[in-house]
C-alpha positions in Angstrom: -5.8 15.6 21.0 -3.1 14.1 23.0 -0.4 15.6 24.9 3.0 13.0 25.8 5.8 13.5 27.8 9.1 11.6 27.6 10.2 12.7 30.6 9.7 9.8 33.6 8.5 12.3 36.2 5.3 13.6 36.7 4.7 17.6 37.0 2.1 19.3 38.5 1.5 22.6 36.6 1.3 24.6 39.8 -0.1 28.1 39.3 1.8 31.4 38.9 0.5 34.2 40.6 -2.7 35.8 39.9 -2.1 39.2 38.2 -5.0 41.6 37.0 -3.9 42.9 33.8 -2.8 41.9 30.3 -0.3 43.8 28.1 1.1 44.1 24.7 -1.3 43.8 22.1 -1.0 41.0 20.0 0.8 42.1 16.5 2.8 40.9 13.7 -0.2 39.6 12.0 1.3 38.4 8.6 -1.8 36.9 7.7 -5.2 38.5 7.4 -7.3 35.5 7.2 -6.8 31.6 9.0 -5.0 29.2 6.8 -6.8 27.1 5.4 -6.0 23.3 7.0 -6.4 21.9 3.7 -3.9 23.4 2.3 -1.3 22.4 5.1 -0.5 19.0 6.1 0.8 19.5 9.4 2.9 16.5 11.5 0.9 14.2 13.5 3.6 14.3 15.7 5.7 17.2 16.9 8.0 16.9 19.3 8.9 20.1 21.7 12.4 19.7 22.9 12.7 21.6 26.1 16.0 22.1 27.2 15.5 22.1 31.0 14.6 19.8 33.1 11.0 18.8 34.2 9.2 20.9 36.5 11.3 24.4 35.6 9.5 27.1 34.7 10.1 26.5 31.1 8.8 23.1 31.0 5.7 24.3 33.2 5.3 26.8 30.4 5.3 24.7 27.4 2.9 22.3 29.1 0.8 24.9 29.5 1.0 25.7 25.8 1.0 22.3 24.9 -3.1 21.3 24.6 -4.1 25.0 23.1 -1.6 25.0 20.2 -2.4 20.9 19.4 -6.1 21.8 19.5 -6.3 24.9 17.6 -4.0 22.8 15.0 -5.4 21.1 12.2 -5.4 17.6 13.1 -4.9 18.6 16.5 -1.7 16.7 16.6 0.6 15.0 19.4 3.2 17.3 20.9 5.5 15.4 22.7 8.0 17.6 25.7 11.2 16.2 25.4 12.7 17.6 28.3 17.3 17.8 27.5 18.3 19.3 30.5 22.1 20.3 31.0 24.0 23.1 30.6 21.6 25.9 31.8 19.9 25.1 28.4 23.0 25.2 26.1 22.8 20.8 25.4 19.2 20.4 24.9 19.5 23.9 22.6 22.8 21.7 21.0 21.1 18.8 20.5 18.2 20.6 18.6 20.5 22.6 16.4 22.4 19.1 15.2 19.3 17.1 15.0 16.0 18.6 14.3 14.5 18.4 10.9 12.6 21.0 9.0 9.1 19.4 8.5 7.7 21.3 11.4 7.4 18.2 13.8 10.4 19.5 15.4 10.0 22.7 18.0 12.3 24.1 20.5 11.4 26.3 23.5 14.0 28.7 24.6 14.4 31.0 27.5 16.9 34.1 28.9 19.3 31.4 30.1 19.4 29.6 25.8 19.5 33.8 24.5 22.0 35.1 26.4 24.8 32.6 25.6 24.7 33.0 22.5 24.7 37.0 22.8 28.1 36.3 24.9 29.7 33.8 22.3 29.5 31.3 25.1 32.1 28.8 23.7 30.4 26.0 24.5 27.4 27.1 22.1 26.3 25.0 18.8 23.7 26.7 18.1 22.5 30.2 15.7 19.3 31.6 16.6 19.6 32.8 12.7 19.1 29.1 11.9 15.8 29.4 13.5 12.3 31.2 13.2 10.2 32.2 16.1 6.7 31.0 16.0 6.0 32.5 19.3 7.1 34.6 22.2 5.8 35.1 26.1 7.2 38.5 27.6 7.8 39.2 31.5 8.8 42.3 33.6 10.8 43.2 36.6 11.2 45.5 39.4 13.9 47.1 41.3 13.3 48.0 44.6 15.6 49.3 48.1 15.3 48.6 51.6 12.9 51.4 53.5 16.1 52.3 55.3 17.0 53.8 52.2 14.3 56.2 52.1 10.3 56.0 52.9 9.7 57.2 48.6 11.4 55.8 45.4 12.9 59.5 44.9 14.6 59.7 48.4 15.7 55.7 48.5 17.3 56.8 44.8 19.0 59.4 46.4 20.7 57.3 49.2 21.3 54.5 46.7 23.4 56.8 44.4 25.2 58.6 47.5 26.7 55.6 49.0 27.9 51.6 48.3 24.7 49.2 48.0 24.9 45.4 47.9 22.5 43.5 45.4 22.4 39.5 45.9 23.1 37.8 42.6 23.1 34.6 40.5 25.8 35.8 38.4 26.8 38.8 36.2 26.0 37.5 32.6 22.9 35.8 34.0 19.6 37.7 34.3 20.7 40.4 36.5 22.6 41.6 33.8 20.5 44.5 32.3 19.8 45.4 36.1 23.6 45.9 36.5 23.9 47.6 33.2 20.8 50.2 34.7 22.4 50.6 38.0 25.9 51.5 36.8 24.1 54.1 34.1 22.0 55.6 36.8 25.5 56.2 38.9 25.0 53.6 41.6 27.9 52.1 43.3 26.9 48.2 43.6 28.7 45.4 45.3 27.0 42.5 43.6 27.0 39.2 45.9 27.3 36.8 43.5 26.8 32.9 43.7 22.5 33.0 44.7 21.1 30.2 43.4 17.8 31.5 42.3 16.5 35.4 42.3 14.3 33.6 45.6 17.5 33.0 47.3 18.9 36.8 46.5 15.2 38.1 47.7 15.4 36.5 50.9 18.8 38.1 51.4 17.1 41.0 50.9 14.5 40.0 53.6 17.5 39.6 56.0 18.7 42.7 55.6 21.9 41.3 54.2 21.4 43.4 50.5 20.3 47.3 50.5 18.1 46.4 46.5 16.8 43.3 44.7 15.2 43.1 41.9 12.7 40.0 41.1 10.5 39.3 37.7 6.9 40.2 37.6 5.3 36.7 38.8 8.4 36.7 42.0 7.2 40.5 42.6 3.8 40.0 42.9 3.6 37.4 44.7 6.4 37.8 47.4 7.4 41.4 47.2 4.3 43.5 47.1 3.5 41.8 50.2 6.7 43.5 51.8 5.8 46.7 50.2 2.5 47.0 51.9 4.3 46.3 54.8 6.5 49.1 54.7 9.5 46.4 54.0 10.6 47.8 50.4 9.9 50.7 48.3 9.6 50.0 44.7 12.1 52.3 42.6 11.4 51.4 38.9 10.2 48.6 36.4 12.6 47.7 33.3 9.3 48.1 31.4 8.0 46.0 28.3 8.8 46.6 24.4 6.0 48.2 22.1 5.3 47.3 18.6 7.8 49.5 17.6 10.2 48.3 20.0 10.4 51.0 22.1 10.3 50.8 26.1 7.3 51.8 27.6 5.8 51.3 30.9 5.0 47.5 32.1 0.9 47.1 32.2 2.0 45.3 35.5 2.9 48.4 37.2 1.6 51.4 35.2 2.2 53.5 38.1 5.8 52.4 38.2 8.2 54.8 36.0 10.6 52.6 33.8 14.2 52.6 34.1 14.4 55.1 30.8 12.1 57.6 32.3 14.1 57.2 36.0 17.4 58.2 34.0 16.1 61.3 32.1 14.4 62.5 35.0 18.6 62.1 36.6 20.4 63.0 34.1 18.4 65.5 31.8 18.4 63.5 28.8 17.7 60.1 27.6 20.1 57.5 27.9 21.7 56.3 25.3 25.6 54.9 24.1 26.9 51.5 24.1 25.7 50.7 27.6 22.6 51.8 26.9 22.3 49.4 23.6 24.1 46.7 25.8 20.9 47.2 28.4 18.5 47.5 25.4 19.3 44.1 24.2 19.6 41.9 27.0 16.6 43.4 28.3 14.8 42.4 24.9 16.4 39.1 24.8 15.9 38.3 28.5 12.4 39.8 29.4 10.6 41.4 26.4 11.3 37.9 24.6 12.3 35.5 27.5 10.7 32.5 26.3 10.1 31.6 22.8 9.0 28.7 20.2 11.0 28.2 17.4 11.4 25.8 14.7 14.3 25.7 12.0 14.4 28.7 9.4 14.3 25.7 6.4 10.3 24.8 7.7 8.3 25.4 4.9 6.4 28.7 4.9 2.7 27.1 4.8 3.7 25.1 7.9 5.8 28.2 10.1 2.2 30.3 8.8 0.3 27.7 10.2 1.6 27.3 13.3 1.5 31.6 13.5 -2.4 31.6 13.2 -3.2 28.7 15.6 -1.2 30.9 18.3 -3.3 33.6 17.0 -6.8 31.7 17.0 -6.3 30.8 20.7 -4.7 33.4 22.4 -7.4 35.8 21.6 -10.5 33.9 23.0 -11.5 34.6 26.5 -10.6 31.2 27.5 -7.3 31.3 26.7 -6.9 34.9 28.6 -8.5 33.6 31.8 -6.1 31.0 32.6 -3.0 32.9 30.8 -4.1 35.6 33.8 -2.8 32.9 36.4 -0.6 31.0 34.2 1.5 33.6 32.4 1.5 36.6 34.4 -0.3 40.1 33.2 1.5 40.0 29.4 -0.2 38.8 25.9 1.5 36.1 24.0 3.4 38.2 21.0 3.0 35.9 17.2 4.9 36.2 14.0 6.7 38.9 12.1 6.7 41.1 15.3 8.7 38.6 17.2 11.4 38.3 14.3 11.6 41.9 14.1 12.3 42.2 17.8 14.4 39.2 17.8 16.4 39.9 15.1 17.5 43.4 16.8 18.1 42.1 20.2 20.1 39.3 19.2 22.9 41.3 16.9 25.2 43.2 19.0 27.8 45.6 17.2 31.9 45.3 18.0 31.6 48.5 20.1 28.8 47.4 22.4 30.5 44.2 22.4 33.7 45.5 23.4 32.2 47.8 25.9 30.2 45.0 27.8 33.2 43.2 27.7 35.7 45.5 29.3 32.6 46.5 31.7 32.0 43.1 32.9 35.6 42.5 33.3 36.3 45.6 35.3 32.9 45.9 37.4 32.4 42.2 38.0 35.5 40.3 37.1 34.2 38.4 34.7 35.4 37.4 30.9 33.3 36.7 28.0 
């Protein structure tokens, strides 16, 4: 087994933060029994077109993917990162969509920043993520959490956050925020998003300042920078977004089972769960952007044998106890998802009606100023 990179810099995986449990079982399981290598001939050289630059999180991620899926391969065959950076992921996603061929030695990892785009008919997008199946997908979380002057618990910071104006520190307000904002405004909360952070870091350490009243920061972020400032009496956590089910419904994150999810938070508000075209607006990104936030894919025209394949050699090595000791500091507390699962949840999150369009639309544009 040999693993290239095209790229002329070096990377250093680095190490995520250590988190102590794994979630979502592994489902999906369209086939009952391994495939039988004989059957498939698989590429001796697949090349895994990344469209970020080297040393994102992205890349670091692949990498890490990169030796189990060529060794539990038959053949255990090259993989070759080509890292296409540009465009927040849009080019290298371009690129892939114009050039890659459908026999299985081309694969493209996507992210939030390649799904969302595409939700928001980004006019600069090539690409259809209907051309494409989904071999594989890694979840993450998130939390939301308010400055102690708020309130000492989650239920009286809530209270303060919905009774006055609260400033957030943001990327943007089509980037990953966005299901955050979409939460906020349903829970009733009056936010004066910041925009123009550079990275959720940048935002936190706003927060940090005292400069923004909430932040919100993925699981690996949260564990390792905010929990810290929790135990210190520096932020109380108010909710998680949760993680998907098999049945695709939002349950709470295995990161912070002691954390209630957004959903529960608003029915514990408002009486009832939420629901409407803000709610389906939230529902998707959230699934596009964290339940599903990075994914393999590979062009729908692969033959079966060969998309199969590839399915139960994800399978094979994410359930060995190798594999879930250094996916523990690698990928943060969540279980690789394989297959028909994926697809399912894919296919949901990435079809948005006219009505939720047109309310995301007219909500972006009159919250946040911003067109799509």
């Amino acid at each position: 087994m040999m693993i290239q990179q095209t790229a002329t810099s070096s990377l250093s995986l680095g190490w995520l933060n250590k988190a102590a449990l794994l979630g979502l079982a592994i489902t999906g399981l369209g086939l009952t029994t391994s495939v039988q290598a004989q059957d498939v001939e698989v590429p001796g050289n697949i090349k895994w077109t990344i469209p970020f630059g080297v040393g994102g999180g992205t890349d670091v991620w692949a990498r890490f993917f990169s030796p189990w899926l060529s060794e539990s391969l038959p053949g255990e065959p090259t993989i070759m990162i080509d890292n296409v950076p540009g465009g927040g992921s849009i080019n290298g996603a371009n690129l892939f969509a114009v050039r890659a061929k459908s026999d299985g030695g081309d694969w493209l990892g996507t992210s939030a920043s390649t799904q969302y785009p595409a939700m928001l008919d980004d006019p600069r997008v090539r690409y259809d993520y209907s051309d494409w199946t989904p071999i594989l997908a890694t979840p993450t979380g998130g939390v939301v959490y308010a400055q102690p002057s708020l309130g000492e618990t989650a239920e009286t910071a809530l209270d303060a956050l919905l009774a006055q104006p609260v400033k957030l520190a943001a990327q943007n307000p089509t980037g990953v925020e966005l299901p955050v904002l979409i939460a906020l405004d349903m829970l009733g909360a009056d936010v004066q998003a910041v925009f123009g952070m550079r990275s959720r870091g940048e935002g936190r350490l706003a927060f940090e300042r005292g400069e923004a009243d909430i932040d919100f920061q993925t699981t690996s972020a949260y564990l390792s920078n905010v929990e810290p400032l929790v135990e210190a009496g520096k932020a109380v956590p108010l909710f998680s977004l949760g993680v998907l089910n098999d049945e695709g419904k939002i349950v709470r994150d295995p990161a912070f089972p002691d954390l209630p999810t957004f959903n529960e938070v608003y029915q514990a508000r408002h009486g009832e769960a939420p629901s409407g075209n803000a709610y389906e607006a939230f529902r998707k990104f959230f699934a596009s952007g964290y339940a599903l936030q990075k994914l393999i894919m590979v062009p729908k025209d692969t033959p079966q044998a060969l998309i199969d394949t590839y399915r139960q050699a994800a399978r094979d090595f994410v359930d060995t106890e190798a594999f879930k000791e250094a996916a523990d500091a690698q990928l943060g507390p969540y279980t690789p998802v394989v297959g028909d699962t994926v697809q399912r949840h894919l296919d949901d999150a990435m079809s948005i009606d006219d009505a939720t369009r047109d309310w995301l639309a007219d909500w972006l544009q009159s919250e946040h100023g911003a067109k799509i």
